[in-house]
TIMIFI-526051 format. One record per residue: residue number from 1; x, y, z of N, C-alpha, C in turn. Coordinates in Angstrom, 1 decimal. Each point is the difference from the previous one (the first is absolute). Layout:
% TIMIFI-526051
R/NUM/X/Y/Z/X/Y/Z/X/Y/Z
...
END
This chain:
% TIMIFI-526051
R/1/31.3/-68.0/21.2/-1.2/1.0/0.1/-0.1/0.6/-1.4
R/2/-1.1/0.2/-0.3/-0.3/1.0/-1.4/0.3/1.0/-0.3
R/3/0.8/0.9/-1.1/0.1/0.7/-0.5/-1.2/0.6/-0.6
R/4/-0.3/1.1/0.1/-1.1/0.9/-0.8/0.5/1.1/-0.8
R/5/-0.7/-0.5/-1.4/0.5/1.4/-1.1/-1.1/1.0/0.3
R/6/1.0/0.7/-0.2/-0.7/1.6/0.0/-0.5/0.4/-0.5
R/7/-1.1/-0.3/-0.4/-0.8/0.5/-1.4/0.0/1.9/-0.3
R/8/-0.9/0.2/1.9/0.3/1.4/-0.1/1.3/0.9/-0.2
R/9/1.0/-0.3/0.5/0.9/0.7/-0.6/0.6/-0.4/-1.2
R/10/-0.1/-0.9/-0.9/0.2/-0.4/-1.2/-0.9/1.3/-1.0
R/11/-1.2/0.1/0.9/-0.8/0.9/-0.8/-0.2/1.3/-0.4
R/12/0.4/0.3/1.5/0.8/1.4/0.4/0.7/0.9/-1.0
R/13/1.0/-1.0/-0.8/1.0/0.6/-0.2/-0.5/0.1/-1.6
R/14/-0.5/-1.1/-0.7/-0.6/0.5/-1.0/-1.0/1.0/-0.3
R/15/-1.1/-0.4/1.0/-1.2/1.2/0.2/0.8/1.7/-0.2
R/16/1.3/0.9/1.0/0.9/0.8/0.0/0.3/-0.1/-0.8
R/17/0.1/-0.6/-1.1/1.0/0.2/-1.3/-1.0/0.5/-1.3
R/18/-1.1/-0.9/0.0/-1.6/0.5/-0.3/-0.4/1.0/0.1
R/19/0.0/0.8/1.1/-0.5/1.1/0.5/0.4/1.2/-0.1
R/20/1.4/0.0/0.1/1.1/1.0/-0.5/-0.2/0.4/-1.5
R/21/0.5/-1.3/-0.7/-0.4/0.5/-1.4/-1.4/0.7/-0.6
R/22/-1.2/-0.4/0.7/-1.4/0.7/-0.1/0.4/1.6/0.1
R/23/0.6/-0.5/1.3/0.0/1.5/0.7/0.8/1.0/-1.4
R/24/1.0/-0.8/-0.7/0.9/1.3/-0.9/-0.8/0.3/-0.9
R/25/-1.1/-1.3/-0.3/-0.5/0.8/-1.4/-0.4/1.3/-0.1
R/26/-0.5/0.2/1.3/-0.8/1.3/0.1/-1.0/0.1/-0.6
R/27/-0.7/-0.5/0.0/-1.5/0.5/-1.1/-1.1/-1.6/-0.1
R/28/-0.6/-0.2/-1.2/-0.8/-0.8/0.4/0.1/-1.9/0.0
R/29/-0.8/-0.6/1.2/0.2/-1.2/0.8/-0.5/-1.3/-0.6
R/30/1.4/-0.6/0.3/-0.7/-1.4/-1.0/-1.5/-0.5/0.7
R/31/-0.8/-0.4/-0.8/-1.3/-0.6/0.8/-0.6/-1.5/-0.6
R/32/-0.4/-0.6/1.1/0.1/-1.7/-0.6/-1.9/-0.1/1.2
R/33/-0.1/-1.2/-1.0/-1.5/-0.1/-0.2/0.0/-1.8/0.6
R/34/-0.6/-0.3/1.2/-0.2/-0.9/0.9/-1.1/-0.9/-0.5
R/35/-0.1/-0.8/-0.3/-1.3/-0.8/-0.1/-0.2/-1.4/0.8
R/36/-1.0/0.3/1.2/-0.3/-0.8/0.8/-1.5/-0.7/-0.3
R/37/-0.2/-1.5/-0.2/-0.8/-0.3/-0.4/-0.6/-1.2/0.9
R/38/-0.9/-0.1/0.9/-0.4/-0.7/1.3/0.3/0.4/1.1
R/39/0.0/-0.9/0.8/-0.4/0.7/1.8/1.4/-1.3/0.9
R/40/1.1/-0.1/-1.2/1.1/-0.7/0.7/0.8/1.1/1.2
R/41/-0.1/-0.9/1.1/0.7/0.8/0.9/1.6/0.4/-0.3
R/42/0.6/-1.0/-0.3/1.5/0.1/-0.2/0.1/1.4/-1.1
R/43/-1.0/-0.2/-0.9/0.2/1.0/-1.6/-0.2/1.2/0.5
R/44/-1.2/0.2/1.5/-0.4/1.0/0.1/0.9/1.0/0.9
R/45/0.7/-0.7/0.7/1.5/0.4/1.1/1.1/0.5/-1.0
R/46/0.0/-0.7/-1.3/1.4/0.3/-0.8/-0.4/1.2/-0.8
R/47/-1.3/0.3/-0.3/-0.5/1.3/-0.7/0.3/0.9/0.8
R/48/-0.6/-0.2/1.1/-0.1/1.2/1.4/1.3/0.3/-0.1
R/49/1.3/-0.8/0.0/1.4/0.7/0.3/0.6/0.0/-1.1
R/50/-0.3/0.4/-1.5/0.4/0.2/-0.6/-0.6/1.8/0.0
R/51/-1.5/-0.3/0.3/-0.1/1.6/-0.3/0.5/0.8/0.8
R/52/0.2/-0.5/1.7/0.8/0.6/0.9/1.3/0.7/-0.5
R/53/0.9/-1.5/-0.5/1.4/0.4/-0.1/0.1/1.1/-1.5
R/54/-1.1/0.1/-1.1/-0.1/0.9/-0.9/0.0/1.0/0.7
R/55/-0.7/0.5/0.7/0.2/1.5/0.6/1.2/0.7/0.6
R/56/0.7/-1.2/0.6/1.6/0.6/0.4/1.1/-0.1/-1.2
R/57/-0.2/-1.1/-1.1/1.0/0.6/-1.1/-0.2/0.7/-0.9
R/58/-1.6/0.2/0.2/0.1/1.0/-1.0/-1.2/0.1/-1.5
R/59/-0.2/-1.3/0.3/-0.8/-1.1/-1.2/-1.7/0.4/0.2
R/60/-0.5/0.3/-1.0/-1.3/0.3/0.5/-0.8/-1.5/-0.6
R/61/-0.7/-0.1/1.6/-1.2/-1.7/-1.0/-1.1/0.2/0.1
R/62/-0.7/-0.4/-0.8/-1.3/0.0/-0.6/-0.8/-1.4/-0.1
R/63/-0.6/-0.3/1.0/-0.4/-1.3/0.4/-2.0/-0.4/-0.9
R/64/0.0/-0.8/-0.8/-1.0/-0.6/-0.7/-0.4/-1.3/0.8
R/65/-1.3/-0.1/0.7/0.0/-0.9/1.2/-1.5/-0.8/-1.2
R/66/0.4/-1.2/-0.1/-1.3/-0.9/-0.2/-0.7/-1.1/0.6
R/67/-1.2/0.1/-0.4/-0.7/-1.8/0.8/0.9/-1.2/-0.5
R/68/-0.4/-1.0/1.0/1.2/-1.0/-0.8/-0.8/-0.5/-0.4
R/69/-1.7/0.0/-0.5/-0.7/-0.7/-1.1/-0.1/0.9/-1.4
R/70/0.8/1.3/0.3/0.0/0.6/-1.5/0.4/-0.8/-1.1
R/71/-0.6/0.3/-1.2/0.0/-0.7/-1.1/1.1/0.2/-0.7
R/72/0.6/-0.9/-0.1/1.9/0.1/-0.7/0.2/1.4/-1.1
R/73/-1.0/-0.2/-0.7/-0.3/0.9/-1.2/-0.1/1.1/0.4
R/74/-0.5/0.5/1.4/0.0/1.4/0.6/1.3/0.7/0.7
R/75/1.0/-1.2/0.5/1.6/-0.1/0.6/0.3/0.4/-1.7
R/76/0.0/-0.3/-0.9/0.6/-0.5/-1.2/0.2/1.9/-0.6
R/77/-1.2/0.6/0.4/-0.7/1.4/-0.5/0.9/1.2/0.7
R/78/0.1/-0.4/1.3/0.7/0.5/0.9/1.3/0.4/-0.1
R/79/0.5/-1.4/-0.7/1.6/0.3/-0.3/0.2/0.0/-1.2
R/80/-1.0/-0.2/-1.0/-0.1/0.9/-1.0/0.2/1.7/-0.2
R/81/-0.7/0.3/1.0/-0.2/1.7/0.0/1.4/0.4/0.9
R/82/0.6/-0.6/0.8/1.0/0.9/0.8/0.8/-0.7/-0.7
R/83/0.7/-1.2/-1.3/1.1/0.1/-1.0/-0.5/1.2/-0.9
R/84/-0.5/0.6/-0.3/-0.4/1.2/-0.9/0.0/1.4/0.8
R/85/-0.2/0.2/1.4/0.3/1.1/0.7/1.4/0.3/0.5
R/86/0.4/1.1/-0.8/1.3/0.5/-0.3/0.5/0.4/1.6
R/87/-1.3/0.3/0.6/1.1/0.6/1.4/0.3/-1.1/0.7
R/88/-0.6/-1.3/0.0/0.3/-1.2/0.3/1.6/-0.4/0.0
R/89/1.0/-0.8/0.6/1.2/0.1/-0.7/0.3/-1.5/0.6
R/90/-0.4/-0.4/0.8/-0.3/-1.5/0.3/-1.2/-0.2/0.7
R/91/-0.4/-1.7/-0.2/-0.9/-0.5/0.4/-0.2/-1.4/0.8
R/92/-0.3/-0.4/0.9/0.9/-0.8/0.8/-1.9/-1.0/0.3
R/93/-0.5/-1.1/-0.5/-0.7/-1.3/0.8/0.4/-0.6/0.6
R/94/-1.2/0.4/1.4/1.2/-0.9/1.0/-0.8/-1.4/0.1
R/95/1.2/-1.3/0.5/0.0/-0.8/-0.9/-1.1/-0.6/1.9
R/96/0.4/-1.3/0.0/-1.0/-0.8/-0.8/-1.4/0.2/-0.4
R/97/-0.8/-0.1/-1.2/-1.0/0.8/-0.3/-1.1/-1.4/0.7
R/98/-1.7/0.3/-0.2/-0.6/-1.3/0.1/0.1/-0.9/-0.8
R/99/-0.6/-1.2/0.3/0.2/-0.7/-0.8/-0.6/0.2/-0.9
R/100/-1.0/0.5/-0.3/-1.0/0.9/-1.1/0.6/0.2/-1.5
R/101/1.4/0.6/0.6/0.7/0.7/-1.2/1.1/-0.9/-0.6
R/102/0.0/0.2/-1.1/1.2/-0.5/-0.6/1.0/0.5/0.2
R/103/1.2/0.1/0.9/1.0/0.7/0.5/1.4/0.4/-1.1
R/104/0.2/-1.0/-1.2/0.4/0.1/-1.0/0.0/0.7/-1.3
R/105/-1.4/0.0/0.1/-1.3/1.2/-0.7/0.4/1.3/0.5
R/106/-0.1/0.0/1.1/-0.1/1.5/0.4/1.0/0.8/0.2
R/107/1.7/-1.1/0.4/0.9/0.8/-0.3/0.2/0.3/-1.6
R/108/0.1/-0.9/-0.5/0.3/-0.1/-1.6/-1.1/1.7/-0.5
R/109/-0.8/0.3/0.5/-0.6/1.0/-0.6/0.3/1.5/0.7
R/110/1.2/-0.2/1.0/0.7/1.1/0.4/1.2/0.9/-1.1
R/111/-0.2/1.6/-0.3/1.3/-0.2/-0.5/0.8/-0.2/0.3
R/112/1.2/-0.9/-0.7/1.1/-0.5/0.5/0.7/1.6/0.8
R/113/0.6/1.0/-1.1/0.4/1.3/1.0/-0.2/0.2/0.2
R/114/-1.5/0.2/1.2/-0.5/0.3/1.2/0.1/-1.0/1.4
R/115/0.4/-1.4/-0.6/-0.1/-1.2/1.1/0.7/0.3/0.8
R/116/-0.2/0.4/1.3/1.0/0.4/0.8/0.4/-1.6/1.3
R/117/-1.0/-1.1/-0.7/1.0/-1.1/1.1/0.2/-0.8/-0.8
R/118/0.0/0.3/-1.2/1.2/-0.8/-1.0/-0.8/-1.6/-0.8
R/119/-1.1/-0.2/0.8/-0.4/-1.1/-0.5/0.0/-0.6/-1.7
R/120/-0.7/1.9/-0.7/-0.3/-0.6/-1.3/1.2/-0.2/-0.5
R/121/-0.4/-1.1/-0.9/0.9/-0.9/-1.3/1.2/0.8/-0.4
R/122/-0.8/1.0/-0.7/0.9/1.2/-0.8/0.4/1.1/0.7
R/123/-0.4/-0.2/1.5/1.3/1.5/0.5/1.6/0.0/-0.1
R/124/0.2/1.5/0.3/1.5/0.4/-1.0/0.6/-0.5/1.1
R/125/1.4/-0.2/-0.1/0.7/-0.7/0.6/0.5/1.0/1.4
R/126/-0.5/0.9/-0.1/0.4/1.5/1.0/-0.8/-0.2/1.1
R/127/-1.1/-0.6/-0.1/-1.2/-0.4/1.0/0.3/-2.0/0.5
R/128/-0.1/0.5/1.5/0.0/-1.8/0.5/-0.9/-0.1/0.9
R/129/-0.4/-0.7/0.4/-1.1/-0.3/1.3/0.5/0.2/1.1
R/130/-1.0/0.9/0.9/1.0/0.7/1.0/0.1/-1.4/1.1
R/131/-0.9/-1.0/0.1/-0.1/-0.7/0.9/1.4/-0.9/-1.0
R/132/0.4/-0.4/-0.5/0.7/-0.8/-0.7/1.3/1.0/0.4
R/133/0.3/0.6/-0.1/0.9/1.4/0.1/0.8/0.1/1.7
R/134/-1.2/-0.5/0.7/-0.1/0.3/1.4/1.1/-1.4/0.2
R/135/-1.0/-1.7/-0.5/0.8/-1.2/0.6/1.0/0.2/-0.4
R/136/0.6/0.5/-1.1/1.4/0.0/-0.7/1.2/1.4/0.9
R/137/-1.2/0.8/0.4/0.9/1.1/1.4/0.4/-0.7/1.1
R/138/-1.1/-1.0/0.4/0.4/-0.7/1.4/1.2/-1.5/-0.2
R/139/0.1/0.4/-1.0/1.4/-1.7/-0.2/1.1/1.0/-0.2
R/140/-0.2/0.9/-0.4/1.3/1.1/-0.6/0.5/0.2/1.7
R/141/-1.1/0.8/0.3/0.5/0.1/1.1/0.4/-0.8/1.6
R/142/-0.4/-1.3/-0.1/0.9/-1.2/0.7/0.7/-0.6/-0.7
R/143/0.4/0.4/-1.1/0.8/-0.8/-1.0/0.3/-1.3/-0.3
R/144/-1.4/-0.1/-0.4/-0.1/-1.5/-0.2/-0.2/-0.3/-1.6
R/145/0.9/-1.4/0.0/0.2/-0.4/-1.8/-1.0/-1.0/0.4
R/146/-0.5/-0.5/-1.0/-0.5/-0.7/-0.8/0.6/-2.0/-0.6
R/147/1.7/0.2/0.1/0.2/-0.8/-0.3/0.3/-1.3/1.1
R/148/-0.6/-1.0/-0.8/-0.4/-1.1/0.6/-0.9/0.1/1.2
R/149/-1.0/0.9/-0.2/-0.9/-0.2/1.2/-1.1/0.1/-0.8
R/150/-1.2/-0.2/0.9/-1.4/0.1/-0.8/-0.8/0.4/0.6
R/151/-1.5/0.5/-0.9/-0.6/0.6/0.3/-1.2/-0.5/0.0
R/152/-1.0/0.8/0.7/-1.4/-0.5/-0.6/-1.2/1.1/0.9
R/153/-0.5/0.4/-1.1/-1.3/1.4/0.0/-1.1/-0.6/-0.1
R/154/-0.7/0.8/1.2/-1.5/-0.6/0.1/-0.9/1.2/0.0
R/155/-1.4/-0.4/-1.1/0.0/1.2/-0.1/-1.6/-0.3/-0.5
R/156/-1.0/0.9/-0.4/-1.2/0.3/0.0/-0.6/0.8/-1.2
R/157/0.9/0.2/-1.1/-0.1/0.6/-1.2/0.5/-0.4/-0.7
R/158/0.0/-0.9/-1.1/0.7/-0.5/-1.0/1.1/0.8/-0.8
R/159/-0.4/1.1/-0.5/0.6/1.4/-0.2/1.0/0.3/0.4
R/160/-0.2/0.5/1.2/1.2/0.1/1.1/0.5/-0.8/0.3
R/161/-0.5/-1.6/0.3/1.0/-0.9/0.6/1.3/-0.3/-1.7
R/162/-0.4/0.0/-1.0/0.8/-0.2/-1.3/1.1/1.2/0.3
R/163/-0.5/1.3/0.3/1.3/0.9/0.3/1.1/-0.3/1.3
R/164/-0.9/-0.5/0.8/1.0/-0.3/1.5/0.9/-1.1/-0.4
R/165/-0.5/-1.3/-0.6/1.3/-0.7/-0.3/0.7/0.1/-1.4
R/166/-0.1/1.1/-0.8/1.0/0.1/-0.9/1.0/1.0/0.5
R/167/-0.6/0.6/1.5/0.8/1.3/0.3/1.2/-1.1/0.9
R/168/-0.6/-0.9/0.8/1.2/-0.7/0.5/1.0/-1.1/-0.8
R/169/-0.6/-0.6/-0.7/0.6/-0.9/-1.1/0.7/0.9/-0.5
R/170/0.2/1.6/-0.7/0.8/0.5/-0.6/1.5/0.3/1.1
R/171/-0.4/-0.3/1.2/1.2/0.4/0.9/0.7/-1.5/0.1
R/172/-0.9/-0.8/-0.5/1.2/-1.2/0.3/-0.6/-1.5/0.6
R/173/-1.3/0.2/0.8/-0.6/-0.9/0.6/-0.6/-0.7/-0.5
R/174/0.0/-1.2/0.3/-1.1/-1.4/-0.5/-1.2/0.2/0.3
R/175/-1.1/0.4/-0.6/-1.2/0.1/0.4/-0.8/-1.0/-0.2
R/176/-0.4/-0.7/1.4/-1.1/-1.1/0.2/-1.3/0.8/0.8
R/177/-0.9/-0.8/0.0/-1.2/-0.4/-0.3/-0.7/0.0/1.4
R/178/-0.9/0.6/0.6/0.0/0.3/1.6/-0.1/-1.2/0.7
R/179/-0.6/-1.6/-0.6/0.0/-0.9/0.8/1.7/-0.4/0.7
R/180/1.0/0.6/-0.8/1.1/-0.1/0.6/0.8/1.0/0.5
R/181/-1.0/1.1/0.9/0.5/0.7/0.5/0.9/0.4/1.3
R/182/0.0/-1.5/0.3/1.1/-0.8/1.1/1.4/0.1/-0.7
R/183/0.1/-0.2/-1.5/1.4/0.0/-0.1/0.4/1.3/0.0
R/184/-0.7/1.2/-0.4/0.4/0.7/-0.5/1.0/1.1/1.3
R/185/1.1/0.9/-1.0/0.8/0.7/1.1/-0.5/1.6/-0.3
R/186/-1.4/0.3/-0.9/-0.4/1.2/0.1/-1.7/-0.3/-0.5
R/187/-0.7/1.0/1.0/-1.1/-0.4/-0.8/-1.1/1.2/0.4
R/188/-0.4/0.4/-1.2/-0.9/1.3/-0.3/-1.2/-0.5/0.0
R/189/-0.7/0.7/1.3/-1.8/-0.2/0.2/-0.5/1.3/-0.2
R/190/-1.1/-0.4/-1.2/-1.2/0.6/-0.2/-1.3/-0.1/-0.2
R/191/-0.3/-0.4/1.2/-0.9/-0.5/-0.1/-1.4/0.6/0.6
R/192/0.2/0.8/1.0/-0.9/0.9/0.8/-0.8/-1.4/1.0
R/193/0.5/-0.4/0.0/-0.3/-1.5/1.7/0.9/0.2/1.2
R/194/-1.1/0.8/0.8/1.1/0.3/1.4/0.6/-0.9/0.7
R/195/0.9/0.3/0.4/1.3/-1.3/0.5/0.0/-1.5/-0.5
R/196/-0.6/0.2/-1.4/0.2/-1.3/-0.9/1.3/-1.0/0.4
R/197/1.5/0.6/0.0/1.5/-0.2/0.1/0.1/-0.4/1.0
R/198/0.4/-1.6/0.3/0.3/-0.3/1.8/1.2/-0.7/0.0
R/199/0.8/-0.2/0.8/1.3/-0.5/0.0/0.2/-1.2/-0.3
R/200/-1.4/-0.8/0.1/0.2/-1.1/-0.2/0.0/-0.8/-1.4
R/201/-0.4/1.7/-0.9/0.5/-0.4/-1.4/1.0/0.7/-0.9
R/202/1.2/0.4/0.7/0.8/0.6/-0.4/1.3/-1.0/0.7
R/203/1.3/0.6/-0.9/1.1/-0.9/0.4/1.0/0.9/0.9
R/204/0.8/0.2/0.6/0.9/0.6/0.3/0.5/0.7/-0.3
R/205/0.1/1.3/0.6/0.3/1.2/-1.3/-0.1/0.3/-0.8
R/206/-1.5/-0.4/-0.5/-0.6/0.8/-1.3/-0.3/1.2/0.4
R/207/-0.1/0.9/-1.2/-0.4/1.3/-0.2/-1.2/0.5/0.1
R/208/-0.9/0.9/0.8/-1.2/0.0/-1.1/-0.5/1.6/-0.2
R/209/-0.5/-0.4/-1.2/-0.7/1.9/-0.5/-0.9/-0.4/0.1
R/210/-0.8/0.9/1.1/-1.3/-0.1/-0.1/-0.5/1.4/-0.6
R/211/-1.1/-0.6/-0.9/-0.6/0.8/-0.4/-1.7/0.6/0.3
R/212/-0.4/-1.2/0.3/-1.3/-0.2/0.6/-0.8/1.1/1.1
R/213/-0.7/0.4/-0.4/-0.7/1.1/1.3/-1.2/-0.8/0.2
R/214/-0.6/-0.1/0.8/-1.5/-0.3/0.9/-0.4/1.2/1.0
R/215/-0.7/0.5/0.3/-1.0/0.4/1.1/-0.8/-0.4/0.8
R/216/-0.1/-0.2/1.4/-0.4/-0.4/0.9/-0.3/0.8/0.9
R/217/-1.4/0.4/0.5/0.3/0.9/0.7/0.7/1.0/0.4
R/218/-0.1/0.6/-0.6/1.0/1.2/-0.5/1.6/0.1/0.0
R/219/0.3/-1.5/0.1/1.4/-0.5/0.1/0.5/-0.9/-1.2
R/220/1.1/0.5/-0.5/0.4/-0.7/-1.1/0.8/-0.8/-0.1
R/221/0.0/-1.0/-0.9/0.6/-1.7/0.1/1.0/0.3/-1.1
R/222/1.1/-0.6/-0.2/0.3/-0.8/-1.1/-0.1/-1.4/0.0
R/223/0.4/-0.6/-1.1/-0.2/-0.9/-0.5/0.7/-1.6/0.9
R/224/1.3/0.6/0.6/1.0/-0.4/1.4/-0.7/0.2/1.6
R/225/-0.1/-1.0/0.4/0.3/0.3/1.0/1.3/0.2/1.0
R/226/0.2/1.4/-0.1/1.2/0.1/0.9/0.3/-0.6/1.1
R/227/-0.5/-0.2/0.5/0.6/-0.5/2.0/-0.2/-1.4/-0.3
R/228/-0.7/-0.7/-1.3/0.3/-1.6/0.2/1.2/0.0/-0.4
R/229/0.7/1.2/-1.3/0.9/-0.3/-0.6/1.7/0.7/0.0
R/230/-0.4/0.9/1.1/0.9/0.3/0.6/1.9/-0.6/0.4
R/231/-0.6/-1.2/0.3/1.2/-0.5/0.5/0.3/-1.0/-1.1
R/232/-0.7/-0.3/-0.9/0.6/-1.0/-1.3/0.5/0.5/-1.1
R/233/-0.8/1.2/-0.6/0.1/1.2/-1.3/1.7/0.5/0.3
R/234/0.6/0.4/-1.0/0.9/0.6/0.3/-0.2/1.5/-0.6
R/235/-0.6/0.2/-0.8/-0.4/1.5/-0.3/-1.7/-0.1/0.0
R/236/-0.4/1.4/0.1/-1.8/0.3/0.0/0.1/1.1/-0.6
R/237/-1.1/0.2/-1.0/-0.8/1.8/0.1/-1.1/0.1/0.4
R/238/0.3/0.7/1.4/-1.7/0.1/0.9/-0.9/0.5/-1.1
R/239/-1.1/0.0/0.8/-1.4/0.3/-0.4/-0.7/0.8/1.2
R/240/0.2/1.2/-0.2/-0.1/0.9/-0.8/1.5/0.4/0.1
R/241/0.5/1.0/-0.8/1.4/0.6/-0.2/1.2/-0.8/-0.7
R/242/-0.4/-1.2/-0.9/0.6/-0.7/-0.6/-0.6/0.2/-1.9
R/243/-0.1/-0.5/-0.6/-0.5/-0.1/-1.6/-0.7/1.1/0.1
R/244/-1.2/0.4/0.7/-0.7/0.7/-0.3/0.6/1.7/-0.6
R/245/0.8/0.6/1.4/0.2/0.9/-0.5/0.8/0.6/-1.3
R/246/0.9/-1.4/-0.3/1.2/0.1/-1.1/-1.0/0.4/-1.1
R/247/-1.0/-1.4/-0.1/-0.8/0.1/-1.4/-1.5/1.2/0.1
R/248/0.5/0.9/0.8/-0.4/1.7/-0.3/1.0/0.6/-0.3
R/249/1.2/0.2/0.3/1.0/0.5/-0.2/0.0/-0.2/-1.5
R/250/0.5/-1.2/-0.5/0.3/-0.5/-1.5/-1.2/1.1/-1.0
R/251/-0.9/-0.7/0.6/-1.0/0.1/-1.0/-0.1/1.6/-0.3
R/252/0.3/1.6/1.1/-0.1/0.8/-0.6/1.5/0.2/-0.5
R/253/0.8/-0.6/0.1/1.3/-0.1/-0.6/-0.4/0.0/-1.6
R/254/-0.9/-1.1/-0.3/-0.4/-0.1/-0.9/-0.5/1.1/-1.1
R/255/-1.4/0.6/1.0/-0.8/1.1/-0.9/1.0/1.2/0.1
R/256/0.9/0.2/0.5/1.1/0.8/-0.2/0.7/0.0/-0.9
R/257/0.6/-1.5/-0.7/0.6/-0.3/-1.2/-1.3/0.4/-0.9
R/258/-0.9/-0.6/-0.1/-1.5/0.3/-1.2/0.1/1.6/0.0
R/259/-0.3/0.6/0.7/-0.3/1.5/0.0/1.2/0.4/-0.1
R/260/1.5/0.4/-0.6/0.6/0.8/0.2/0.9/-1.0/-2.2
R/261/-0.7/-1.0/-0.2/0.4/-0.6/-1.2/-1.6/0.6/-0.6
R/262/-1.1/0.5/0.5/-0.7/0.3/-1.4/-0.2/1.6/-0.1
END
């Protein structure tokens, strides 16, 4: 039977650790600047609980909501003006943008010391992607190596998929290529395709981090389906209370390091 990581208490404990320190500064709150750009459901669930969980550590957010036919050049203007607004202290696009946009473009024109999910080129080495932060929490925490097993990330951003598998390849894993995601004994979905993951393409005690959120009437998917894969998976992170909450946790982990280094 399957084991489930705990995303939420994984989260818990960093979120308290976050919050505490806010709480000592005594005085004024790091504040990070959201940019949501289209009418993606998954994007729009992970904004919503970022601003939520900002209010309990402490983080104040400031949400810039655009059409997803906005003209790149007006996204461009946007994060132009809040890298130049001082009370700003991070800045976080949430990812996948339309296809509209040049997603490479747009982080590249983030300041790197404000990037609070680590994408750009040139962020300091103090800042890491909280979602990248999170799969690397959930192997820590079933303690799983890397060597001689392999991996393979499926994923819907180029951007991010380039961070998912250099984050596992750095632990030790062979990273292949999703058409062989039968061999693999760990495998990171991001894809936002509800119960895309069925047992009949996984091997025996593979791993999986799901990352993927969907909405469905008012019910949310990951990217697994659990109850096909229940009895084959040897570990899961549900959906909801798996990836999701860690990479809120991280992320104001983050604007915490930004705001207390400038």
């Amino acid at each position: 039977m399957v084991k489930l990581i705990d995303g939420r208490a994984i989260a818990e404990r960093i979120k308290d650790e976050v919050a505490y320190k806010i709480h000592k500064l005594n005085g004024p709150r790091p504040n990070l600047a959201i940019i949501l750009v289209g009418e993606r459901e998954d994007s729009k669930i992970y904004v919503s609980l970022k601003q939520k969980e900002g209010v309990k550590v402490g983080v104040d957010t400031h949400l810039y909501s655009l059409a997803a036919d906005t003209p790149e050049t007006e996204l461009l203007e946007v994060i132009k003006f809040l890298n130049n607004d001082e009370t700003i202290d991070g800045i976080l696009v949430q990812l996948p943008l339309p296809v509209n946009f040049n997603t490479d473009k747009v982080i590249s024109a983030l300041d790197p010391n404000k990037d609070v999910d680590g994408f750009h080129p040139q962020h300091p080495d103090y800042i890491s992607s909280p979602v990248l932060a999170s799969v690397d929490a959930c192997l820590e925490e079933i303690r799983m190596s890397g060597k001689d097993k392999i991996a393979c990330s499926l994923y819907n951003s180029d951007i991010f998929g380039r961070g998912l598998e250099e984050t596992v390849a750095a632990r030790g894993f062979k990273v292949v290529s999703s058409d062989k995601i039968s061999e693999a004994d760990l495998i990171v979905t991001a894809l936002g395709e509800p119960n895309k993951i069925k047992k009949e393409m996984i091997k025996e005690g593979a791993v999986i981090i799901d990352i993927g959120i969907s909405k469905i009437d008012d019910k949310v998917y990951g990217d697994a389906d659990f109850e096909d894969l229940k009895n084959k998976a040897s570990y899961i992170t549900p959906v909801p209370g798996g990836i999701g909450p860690m990479t809120i946790a991280f992320l104001f982990k983050n604007v915490l390091e930004i705001f207390t280094r400038r």
